[in-house]
N, C-alpha and C positions, 0 to 999 in steps of 0.2 A: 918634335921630329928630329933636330939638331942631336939631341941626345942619344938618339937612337942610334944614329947614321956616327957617332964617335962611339959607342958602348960596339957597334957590332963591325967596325971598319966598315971606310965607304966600298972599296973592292967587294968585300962580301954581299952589304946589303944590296949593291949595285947586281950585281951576281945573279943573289936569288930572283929580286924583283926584276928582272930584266928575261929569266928561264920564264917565271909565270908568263911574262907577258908575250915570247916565243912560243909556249903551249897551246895559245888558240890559236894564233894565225899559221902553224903549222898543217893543220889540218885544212882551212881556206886554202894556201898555197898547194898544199898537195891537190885538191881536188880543182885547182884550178888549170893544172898541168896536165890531167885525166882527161881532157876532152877529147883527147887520139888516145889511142892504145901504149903505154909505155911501158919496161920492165924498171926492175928495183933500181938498175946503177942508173940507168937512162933518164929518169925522176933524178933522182939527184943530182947530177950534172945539169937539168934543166933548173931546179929550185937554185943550186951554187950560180950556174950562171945569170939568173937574176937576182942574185943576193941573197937567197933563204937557204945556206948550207945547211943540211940533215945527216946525221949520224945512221947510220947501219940500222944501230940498234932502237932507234929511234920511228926510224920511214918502217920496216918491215914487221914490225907489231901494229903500226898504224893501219898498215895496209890489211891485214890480217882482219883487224876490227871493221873498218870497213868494210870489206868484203861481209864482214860476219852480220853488220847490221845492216846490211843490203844495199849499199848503194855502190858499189862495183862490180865487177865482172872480171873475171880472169878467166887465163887461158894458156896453156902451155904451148909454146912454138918452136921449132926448130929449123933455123936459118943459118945456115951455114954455119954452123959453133953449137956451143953447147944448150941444151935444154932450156930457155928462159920463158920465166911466165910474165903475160904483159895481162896487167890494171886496166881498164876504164870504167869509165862513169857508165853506170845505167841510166834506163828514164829515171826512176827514182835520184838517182845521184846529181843528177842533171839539174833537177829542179832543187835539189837541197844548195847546189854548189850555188844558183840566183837568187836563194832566200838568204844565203849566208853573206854573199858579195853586198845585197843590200843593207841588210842588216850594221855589215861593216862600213861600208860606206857612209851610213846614218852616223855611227858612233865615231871614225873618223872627222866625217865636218862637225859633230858637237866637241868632239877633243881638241880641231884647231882652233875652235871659237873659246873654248876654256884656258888653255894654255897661248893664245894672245893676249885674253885680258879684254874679250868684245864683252 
């Protein structure tokens, strides 16, 4: 493993393995924040202010997909400013975000129990 982490620089390998592991909990986080109604900046300011910054180009394909594979709901509103469309969770969505939380949760307490050394 040593060889690895010097053939590809630690910054790098740090890098990639570190996006992979960003790539699933982005999607739990996002649909964690869905239980109200939010738009695209409004999500992201909620994920930033609890530590999950998301890129633009990142959250709005997300959103898109979900939506596509049905577990959101959108809606276009206009409140005093420009056109914005706000996300939530459907029933469908609702129960994916308590299969997922669990799910994580599980693989959480087996990761601190591995990475202690129990």
């Amino acid at each position: 493993m040593h060889s690895i982490v010097r053939r590809m620089g630690d910054t790098d390998t740090f890098g990639k393995l570190e996006l992979e592991l960003r790539r699933g909990a982005v999607v739990l986080a996002a649909l964690s924040q869905l239980q109200v109604p939010r738009y695209g900046y409004e999500l992201r300011q909620a994920l930033a202010d609890k530590g999950m910054p998301i890129e633009e180009g990142t959250l709005y394909p997300l959103l898109r997909r979900l939506e596509t594979q049905g577990v959101l709901r959108s809606e276009w509103r206009i409140e005093g400013g420009p056109p914005r469309r706000y996300y939530a969770l459907n029933d469908d969505g609702q129960a994916l975000l308590e299969r997922l939380a669990a799910s994580w949760r599980g693989m959480n307490a087996a990761m601190d129990k591995l990475l202690s050394g129990e």
